[in-house]
PDB file of the backbone (N, CA, C, O) and the ligand in Angstrom, with CONECT records:
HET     ZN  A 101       1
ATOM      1  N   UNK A   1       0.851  -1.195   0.000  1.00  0.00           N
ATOM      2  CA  UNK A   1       0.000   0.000   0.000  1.00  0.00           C
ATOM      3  C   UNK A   1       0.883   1.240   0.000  1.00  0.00           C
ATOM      4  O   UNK A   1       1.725   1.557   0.841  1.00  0.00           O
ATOM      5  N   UNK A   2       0.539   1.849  -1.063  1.00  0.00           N
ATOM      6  CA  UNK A   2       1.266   3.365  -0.834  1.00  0.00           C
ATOM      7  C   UNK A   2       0.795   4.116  -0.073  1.00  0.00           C
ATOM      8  O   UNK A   2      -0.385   4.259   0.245  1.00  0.00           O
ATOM      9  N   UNK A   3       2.419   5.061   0.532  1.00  0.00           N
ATOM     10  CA  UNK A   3       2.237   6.155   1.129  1.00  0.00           C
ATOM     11  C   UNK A   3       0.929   6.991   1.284  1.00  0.00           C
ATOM     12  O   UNK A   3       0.285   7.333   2.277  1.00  0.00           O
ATOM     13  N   UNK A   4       0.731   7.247  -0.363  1.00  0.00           N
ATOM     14  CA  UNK A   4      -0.370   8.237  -0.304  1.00  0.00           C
ATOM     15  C   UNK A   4      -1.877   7.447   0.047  1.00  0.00           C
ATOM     16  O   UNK A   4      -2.997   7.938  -0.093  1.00  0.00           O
ATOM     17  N   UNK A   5      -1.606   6.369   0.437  1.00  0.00           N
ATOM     18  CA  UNK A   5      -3.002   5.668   0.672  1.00  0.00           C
ATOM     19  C   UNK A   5      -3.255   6.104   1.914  1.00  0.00           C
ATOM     20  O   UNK A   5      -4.381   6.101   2.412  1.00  0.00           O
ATOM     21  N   UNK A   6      -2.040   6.572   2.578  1.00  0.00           N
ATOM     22  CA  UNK A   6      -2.566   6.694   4.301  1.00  0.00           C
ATOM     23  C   UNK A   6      -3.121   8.474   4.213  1.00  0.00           C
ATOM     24  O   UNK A   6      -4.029   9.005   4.852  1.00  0.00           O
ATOM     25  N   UNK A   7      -2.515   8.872   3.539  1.00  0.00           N
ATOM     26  CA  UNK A   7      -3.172  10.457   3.539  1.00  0.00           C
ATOM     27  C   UNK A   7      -4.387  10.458   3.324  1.00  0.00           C
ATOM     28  O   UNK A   7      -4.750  11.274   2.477  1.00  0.00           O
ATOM     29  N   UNK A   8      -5.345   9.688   3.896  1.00  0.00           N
ATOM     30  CA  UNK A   8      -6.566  10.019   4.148  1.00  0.00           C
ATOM     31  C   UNK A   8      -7.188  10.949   4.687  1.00  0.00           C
ATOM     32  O   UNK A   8      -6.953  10.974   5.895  1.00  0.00           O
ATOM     33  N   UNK A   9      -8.143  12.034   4.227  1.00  0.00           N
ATOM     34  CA  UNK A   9      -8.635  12.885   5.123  1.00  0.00           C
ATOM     35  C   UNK A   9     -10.065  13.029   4.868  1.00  0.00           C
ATOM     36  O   UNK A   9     -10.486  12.557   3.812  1.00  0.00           O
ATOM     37  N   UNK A  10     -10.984  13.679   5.766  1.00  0.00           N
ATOM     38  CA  UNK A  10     -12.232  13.893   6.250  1.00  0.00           C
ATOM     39  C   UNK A  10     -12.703  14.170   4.919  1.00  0.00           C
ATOM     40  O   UNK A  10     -13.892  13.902   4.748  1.00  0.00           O
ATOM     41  N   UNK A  11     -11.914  14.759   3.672  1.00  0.00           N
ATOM     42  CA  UNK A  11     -12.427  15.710   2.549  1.00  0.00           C
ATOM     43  C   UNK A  11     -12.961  14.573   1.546  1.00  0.00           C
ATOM     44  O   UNK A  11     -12.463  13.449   1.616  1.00  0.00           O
ATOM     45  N   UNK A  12     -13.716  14.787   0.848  1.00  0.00           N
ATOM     46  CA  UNK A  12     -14.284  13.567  -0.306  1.00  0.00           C
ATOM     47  C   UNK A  12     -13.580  13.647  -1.046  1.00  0.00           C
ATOM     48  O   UNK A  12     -13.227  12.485  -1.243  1.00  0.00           O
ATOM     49  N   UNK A  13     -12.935  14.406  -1.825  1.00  0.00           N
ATOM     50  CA  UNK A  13     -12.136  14.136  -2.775  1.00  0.00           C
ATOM     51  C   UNK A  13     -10.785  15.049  -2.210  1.00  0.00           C
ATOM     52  O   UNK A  13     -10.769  16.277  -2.134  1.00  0.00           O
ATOM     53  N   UNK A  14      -9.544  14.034  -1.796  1.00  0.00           N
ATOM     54  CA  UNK A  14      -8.174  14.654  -1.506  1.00  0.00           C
ATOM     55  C   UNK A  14      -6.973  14.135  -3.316  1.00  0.00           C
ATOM     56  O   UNK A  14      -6.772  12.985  -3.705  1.00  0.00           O
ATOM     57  N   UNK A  15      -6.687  14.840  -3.678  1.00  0.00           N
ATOM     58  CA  UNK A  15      -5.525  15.116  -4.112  1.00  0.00           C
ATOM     59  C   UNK A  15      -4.120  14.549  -3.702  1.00  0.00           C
ATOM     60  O   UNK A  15      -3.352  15.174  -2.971  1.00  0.00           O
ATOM     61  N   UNK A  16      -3.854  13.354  -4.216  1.00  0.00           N
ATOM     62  CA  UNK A  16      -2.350  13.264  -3.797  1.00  0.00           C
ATOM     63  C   UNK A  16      -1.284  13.462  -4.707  1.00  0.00           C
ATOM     64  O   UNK A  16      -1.275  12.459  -5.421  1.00  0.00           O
ATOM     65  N   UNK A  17      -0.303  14.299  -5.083  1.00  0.00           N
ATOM     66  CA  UNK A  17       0.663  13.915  -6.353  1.00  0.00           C
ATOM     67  C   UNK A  17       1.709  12.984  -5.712  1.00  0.00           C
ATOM     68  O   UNK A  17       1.958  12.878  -4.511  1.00  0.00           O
ATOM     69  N   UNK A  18       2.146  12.479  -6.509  1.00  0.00           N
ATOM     70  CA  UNK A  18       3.294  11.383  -6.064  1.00  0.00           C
ATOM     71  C   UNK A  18       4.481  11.655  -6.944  1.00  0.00           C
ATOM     72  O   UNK A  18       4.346  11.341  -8.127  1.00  0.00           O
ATOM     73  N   UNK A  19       6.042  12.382  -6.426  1.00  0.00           N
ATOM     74  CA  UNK A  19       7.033  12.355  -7.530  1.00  0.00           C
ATOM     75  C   UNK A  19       7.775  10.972  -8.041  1.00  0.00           C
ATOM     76  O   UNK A  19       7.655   9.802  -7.678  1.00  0.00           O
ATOM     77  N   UNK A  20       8.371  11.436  -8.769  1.00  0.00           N
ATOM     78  CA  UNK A  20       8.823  10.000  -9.165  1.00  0.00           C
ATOM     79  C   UNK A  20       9.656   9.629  -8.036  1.00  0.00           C
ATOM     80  O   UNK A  20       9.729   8.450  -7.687  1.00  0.00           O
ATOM     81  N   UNK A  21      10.148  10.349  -7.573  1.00  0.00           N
ATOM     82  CA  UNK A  21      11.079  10.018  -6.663  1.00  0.00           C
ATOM     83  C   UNK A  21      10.534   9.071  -5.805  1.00  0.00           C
ATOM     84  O   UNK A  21      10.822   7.876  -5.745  1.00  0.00           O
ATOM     85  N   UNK A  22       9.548   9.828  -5.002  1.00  0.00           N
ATOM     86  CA  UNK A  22       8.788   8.676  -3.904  1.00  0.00           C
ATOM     87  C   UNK A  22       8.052   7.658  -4.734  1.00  0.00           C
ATOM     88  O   UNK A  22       8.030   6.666  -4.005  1.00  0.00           O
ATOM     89  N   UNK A  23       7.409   7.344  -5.912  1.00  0.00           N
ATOM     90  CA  UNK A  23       6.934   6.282  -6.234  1.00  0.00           C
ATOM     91  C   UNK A  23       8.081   5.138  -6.243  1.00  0.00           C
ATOM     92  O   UNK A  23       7.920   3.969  -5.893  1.00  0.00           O
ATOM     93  N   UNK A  24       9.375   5.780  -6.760  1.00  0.00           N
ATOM     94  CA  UNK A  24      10.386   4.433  -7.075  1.00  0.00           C
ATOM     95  C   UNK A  24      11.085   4.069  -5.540  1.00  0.00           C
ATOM     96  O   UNK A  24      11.891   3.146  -5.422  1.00  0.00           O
ATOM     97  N   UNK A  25      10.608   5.026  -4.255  1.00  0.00           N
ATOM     98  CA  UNK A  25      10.900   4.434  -3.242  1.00  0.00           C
ATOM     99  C   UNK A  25      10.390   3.214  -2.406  1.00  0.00           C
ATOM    100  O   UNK A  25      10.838   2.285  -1.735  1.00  0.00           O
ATOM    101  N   UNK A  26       8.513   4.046  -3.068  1.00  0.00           N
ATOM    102  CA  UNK A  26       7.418   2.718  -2.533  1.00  0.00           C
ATOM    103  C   UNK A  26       8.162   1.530  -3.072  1.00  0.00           C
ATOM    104  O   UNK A  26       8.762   0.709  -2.378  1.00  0.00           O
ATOM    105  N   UNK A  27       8.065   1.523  -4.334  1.00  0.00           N
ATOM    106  CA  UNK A  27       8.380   0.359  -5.074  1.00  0.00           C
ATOM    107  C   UNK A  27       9.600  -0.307  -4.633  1.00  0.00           C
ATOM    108  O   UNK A  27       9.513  -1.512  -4.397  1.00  0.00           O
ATOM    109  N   UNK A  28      10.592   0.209  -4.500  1.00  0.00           N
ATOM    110  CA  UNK A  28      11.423  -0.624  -3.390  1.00  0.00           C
ATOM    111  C   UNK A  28      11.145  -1.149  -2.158  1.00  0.00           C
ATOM    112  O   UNK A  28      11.769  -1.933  -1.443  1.00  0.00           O
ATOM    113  N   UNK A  29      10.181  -0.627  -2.044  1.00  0.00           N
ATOM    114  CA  UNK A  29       9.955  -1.499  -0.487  1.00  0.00           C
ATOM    115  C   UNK A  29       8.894  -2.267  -0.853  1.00  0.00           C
ATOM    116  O   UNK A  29       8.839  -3.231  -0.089  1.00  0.00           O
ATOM    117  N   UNK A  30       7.761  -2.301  -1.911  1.00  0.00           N
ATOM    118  CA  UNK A  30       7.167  -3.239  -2.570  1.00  0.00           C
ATOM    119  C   UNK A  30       6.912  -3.472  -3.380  1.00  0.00           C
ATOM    120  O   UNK A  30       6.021  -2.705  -3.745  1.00  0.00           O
ATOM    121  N   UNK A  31       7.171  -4.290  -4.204  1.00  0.00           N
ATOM    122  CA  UNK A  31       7.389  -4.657  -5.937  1.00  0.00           C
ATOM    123  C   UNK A  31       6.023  -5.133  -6.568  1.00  0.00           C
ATOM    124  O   UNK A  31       5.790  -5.560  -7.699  1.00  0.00           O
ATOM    125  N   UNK A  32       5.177  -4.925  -5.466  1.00  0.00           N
ATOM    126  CA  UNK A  32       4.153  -5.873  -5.856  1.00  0.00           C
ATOM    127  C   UNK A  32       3.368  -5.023  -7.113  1.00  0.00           C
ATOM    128  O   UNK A  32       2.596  -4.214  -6.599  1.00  0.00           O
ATOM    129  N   UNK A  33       3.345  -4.985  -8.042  1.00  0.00           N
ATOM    130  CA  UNK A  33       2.329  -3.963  -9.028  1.00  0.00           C
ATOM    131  C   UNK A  33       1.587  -3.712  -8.873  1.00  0.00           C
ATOM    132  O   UNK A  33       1.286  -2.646  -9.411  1.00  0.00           O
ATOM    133  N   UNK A  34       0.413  -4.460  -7.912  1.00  0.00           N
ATOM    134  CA  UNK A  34      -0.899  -4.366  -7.672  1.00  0.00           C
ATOM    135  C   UNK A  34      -0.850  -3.159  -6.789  1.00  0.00           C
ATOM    136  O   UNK A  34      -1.615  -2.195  -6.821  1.00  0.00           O
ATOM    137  N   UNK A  35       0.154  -3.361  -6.005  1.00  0.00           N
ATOM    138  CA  UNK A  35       0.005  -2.336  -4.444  1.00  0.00           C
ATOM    139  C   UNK A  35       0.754  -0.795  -5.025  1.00  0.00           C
ATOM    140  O   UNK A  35       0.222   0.312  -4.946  1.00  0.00           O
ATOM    141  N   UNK A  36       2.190  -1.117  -5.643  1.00  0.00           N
ATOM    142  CA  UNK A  36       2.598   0.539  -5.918  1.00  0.00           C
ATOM    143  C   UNK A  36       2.901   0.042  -7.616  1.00  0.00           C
ATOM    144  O   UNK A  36       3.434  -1.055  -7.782  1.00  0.00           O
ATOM    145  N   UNK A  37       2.648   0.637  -8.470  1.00  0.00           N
ATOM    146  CA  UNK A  37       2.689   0.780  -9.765  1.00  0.00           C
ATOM    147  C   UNK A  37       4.447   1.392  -9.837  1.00  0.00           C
ATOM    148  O   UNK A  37       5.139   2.043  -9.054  1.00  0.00           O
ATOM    149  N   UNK A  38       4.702   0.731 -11.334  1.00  0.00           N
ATOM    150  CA  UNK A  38       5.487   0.749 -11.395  1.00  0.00           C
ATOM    151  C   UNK A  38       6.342   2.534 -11.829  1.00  0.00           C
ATOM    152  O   UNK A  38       5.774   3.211 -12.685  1.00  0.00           O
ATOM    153  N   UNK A  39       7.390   2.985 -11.295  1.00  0.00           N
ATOM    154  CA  UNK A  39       7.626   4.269 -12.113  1.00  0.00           C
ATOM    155  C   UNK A  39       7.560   5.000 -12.846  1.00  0.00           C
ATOM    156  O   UNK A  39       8.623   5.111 -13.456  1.00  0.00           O
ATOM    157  N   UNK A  40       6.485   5.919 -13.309  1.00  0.00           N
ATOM    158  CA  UNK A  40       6.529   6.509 -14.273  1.00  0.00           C
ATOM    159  C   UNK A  40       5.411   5.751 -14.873  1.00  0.00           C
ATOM    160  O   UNK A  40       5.483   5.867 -16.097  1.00  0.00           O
ATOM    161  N   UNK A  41       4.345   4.977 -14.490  1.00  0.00           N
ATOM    162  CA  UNK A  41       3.246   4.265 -14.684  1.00  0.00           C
ATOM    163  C   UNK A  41       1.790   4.894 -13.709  1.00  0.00           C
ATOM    164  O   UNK A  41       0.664   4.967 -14.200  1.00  0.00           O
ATOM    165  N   UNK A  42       2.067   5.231 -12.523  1.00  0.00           N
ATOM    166  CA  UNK A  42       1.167   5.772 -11.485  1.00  0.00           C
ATOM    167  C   UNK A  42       0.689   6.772 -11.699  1.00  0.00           C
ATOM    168  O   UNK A  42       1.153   7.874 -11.406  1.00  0.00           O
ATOM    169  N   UNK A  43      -0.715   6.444 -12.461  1.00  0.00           N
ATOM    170  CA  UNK A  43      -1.680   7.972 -12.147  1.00  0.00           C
ATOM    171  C   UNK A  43      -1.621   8.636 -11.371  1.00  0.00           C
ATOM    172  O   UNK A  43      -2.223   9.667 -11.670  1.00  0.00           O
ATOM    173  N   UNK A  44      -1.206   8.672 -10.437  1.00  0.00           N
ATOM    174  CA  UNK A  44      -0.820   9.572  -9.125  1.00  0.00           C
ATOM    175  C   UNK A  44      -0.156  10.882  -9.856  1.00  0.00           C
ATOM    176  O   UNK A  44      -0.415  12.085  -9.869  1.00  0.00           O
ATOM    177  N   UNK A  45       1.153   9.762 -10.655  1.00  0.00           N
ATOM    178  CA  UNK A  45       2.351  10.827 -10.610  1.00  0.00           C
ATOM    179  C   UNK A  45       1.978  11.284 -12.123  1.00  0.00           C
ATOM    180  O   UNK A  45       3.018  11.363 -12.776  1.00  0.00           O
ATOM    181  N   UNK A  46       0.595  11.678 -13.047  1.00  0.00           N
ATOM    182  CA  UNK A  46       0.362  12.077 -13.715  1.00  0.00           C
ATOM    183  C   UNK A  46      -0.392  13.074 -13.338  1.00  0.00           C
ATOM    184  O   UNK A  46      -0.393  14.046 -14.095  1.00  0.00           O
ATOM    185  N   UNK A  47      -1.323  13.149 -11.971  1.00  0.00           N
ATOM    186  CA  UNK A  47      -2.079  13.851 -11.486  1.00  0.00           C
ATOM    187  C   UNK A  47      -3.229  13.108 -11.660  1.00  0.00           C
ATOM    188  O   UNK A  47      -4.055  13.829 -11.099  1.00  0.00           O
ATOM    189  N   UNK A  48      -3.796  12.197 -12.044  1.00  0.00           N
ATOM    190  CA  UNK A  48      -4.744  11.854 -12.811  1.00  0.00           C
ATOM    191  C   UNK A  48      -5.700  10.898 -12.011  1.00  0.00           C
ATOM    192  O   UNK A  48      -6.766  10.507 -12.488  1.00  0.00           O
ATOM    193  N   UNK A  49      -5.188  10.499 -10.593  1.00  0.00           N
ATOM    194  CA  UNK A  49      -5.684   9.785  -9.786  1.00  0.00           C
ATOM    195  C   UNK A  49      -5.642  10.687  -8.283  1.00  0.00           C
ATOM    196  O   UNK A  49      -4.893  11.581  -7.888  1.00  0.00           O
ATOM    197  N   UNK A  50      -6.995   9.887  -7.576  1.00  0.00           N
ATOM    198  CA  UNK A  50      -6.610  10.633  -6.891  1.00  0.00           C
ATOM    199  C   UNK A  50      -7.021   9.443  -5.086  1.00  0.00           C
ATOM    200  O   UNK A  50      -7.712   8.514  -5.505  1.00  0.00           O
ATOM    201  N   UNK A  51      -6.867   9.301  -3.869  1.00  0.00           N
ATOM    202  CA  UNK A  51      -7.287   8.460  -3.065  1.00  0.00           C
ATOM    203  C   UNK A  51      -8.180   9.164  -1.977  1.00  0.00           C
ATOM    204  O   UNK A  51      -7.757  10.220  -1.506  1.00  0.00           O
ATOM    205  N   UNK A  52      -9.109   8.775  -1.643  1.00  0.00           N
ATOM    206  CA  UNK A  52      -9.865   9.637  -1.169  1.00  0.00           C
ATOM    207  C   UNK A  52     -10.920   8.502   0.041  1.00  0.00           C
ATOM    208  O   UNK A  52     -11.396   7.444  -0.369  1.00  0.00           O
ATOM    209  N   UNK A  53     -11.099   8.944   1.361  1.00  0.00           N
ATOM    210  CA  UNK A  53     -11.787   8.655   2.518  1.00  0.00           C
ATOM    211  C   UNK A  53     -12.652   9.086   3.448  1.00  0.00           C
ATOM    212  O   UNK A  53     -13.785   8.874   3.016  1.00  0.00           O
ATOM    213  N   UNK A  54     -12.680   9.502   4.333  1.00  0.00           N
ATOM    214  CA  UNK A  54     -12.558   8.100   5.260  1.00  0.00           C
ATOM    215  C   UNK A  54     -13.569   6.437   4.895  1.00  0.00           C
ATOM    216  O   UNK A  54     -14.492   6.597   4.097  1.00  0.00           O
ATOM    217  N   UNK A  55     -13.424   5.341   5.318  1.00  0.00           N
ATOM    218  CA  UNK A  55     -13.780   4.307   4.300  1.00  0.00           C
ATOM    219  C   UNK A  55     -15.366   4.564   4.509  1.00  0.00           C
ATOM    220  O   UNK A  55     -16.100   3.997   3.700  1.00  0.00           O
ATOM    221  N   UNK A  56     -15.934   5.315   5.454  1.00  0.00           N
ATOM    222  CA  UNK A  56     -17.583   5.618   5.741  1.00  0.00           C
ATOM    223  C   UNK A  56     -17.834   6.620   4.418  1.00  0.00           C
ATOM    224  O   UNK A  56     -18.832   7.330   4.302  1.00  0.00           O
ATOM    225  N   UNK A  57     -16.928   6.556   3.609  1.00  0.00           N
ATOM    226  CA  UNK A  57     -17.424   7.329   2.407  1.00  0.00           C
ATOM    227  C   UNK A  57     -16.962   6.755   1.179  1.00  0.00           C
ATOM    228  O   UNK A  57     -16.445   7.433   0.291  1.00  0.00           O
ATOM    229  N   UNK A  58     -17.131   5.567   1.116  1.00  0.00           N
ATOM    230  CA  UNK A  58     -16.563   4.471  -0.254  1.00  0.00           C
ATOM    231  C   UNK A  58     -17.995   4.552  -0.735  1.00  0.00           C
ATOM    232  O   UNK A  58     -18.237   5.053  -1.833  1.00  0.00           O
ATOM    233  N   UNK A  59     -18.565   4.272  -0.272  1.00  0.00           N
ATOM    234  CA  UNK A  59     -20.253   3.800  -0.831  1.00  0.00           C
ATOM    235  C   UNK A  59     -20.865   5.227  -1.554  1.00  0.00           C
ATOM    236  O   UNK A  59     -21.685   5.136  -2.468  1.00  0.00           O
ATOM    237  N   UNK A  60     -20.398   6.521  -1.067  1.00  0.00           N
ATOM    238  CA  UNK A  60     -20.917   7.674  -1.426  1.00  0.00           C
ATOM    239  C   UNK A  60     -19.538   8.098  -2.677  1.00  0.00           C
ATOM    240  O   UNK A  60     -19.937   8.571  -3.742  1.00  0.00           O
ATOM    241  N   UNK A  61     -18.530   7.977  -2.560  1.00  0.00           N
ATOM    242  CA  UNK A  61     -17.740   7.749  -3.897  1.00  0.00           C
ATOM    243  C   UNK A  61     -17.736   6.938  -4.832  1.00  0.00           C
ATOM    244  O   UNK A  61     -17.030   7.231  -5.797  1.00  0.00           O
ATOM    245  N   UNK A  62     -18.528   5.632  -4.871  1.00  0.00           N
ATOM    246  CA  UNK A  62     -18.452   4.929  -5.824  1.00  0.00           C
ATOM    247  C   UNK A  62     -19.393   4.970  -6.312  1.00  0.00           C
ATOM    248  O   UNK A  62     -19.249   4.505  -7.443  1.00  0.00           O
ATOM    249  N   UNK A  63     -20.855   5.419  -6.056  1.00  0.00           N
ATOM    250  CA  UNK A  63     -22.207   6.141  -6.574  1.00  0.00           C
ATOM    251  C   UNK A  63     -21.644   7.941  -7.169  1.00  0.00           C
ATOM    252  O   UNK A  63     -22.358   8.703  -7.821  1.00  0.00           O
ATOM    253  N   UNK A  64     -20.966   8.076  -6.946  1.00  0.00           N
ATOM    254  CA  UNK A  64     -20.999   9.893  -7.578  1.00  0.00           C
ATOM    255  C   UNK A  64     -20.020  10.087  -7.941  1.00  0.00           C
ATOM    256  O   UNK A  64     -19.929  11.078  -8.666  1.00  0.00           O
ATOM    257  N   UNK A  65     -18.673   9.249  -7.652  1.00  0.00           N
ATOM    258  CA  UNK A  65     -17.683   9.190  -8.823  1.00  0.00           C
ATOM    259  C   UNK A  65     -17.478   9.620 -10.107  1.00  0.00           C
ATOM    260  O   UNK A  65     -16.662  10.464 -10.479  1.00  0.00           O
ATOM    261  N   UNK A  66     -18.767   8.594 -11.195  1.00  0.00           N
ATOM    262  CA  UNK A  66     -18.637   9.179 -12.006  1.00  0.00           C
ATOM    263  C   UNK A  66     -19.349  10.164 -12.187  1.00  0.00           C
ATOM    264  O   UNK A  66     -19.020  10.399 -13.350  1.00  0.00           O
ATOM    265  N   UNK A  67     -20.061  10.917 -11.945  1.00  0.00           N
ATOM    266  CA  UNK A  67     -20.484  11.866 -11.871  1.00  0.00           C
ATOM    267  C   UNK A  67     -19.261  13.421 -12.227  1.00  0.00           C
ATOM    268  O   UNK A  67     -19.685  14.531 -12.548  1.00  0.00           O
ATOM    269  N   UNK A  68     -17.935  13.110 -12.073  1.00  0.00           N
ATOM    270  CA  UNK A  68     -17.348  13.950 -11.601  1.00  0.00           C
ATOM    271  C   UNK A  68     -15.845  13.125 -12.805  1.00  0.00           C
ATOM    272  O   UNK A  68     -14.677  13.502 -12.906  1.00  0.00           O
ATOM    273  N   UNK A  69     -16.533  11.996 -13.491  1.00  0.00           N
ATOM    274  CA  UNK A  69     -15.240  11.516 -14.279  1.00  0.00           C
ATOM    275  C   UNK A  69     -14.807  10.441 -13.844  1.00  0.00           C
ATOM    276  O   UNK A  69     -14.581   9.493 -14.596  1.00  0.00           O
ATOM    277  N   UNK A  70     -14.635  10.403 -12.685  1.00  0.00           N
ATOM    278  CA  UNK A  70     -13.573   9.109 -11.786  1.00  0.00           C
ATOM    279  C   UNK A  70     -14.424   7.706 -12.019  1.00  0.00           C
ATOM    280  O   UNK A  70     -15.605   7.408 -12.195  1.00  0.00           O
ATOM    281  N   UNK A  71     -12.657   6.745 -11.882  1.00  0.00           N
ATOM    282  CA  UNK A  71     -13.349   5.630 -12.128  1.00  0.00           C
ATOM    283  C   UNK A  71     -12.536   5.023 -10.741  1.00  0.00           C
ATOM    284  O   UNK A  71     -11.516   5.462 -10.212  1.00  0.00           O
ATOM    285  N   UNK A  72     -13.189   4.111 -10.446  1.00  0.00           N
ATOM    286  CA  UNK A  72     -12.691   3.227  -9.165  1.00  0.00           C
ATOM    287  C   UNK A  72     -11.633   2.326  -9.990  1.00  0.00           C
ATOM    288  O   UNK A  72     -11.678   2.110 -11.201  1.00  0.00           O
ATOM    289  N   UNK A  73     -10.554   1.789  -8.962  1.00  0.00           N
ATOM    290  CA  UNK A  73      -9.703   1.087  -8.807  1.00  0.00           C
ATOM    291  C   UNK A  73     -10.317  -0.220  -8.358  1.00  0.00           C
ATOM    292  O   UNK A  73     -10.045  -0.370  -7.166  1.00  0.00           O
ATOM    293  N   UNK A  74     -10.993  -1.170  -8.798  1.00  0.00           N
ATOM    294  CA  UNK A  74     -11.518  -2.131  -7.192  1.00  0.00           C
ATOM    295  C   UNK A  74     -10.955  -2.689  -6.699  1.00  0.00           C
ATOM    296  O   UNK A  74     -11.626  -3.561  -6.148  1.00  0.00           O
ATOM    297  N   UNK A  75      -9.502  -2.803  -6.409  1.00  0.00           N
ATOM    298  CA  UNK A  75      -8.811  -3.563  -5.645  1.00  0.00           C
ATOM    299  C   UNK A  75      -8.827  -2.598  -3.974  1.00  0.00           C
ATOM    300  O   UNK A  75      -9.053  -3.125  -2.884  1.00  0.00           O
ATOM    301  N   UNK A  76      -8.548  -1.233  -4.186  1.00  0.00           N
ATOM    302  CA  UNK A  76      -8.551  -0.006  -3.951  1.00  0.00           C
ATOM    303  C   UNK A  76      -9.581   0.672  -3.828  1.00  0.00           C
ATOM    304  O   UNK A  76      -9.554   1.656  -4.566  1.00  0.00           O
ATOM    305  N   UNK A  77     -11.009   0.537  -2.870  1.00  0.00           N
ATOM    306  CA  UNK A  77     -11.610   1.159  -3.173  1.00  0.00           C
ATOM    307  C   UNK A  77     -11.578   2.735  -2.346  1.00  0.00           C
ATOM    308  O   UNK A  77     -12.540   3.276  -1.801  1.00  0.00           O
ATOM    309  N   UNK A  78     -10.438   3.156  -2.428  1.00  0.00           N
ATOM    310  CA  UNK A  78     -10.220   4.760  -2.432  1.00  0.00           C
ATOM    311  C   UNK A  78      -9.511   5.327  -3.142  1.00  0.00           C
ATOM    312  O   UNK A  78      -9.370   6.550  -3.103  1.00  0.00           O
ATOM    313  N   UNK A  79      -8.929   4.580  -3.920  1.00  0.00           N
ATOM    314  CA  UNK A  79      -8.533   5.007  -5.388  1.00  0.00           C
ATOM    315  C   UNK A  79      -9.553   5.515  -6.799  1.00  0.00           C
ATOM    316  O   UNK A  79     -10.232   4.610  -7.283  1.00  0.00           O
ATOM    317  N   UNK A  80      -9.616   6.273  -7.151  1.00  0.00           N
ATOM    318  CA  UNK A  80      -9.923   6.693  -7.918  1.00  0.00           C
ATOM    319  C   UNK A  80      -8.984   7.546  -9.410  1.00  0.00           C
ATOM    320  O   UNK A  80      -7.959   8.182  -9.162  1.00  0.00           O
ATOM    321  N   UNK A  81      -9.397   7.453 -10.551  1.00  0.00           N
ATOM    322  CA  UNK A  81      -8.399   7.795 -11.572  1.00  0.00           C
ATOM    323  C   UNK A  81      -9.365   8.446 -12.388  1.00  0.00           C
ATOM    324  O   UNK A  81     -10.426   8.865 -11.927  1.00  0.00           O
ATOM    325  N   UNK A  82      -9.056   8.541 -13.518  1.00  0.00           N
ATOM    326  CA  UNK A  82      -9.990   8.933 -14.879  1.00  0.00           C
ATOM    327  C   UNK A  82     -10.263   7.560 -15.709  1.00  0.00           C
ATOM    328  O   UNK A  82     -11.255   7.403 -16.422  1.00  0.00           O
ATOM    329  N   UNK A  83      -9.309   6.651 -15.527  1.00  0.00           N
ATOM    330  CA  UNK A  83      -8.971   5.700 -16.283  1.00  0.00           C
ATOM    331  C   UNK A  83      -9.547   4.461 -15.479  1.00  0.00           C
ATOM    332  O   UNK A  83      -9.798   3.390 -16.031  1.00  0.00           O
ATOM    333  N   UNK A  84      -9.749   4.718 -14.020  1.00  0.00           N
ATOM    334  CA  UNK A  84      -9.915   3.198 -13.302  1.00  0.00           C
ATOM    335  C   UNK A  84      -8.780   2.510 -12.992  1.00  0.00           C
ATOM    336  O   UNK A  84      -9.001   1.479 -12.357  1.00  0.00           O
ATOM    337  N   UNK A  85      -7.081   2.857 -13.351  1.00  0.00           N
ATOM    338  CA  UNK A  85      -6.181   2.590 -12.812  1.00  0.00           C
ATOM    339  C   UNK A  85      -5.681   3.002 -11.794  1.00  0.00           C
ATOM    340  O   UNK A  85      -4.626   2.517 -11.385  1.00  0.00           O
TER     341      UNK A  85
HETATM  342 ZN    ZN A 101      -4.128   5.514  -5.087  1.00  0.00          ZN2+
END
């Protein structure tokens, strides 16, 4: 799980950017693709995703999501992208 997964806050839709820098750090500490995408692959670090909570608000993001563009991740359900990645 990435970093920016824990930056959860009260707000419905939070904003995380991720530089490359810190994505290729996650990824050293876990290779797993599923959990941190690989460098220069992470909607994050395009802007294009975004993770968003607390989990008493998954059910109200995944109904109004698209509404607003976003597509869920479902592995992730506080991930959100444009793409669903
Ligand atoms: Zn994410």
């Amino acid at each position: 799980m990435g970093i920016s997964h824990y930056l959860h806050t009260d707000s419905a839709f939070t904003y995380v950017l991720n530089s490359n820098a810190q994505q290729q750090s996650l990824r050293n500490k876990n290779s797993n693709p599923k959990m941190v995408a690989k460098p220069g692959t992470s909607q994050h670090e395009k802007g294009d995703a975004l993770d968003s909570g607390p989990p008493s608000a998954y059910g109200w993001l995944k109904k109004n999501a698209p509404r607003f563009g976003f597509k869920n991740y479902p592995p992730e359900p506080w991930h959100y992208s444009t793409t669903g990645h």
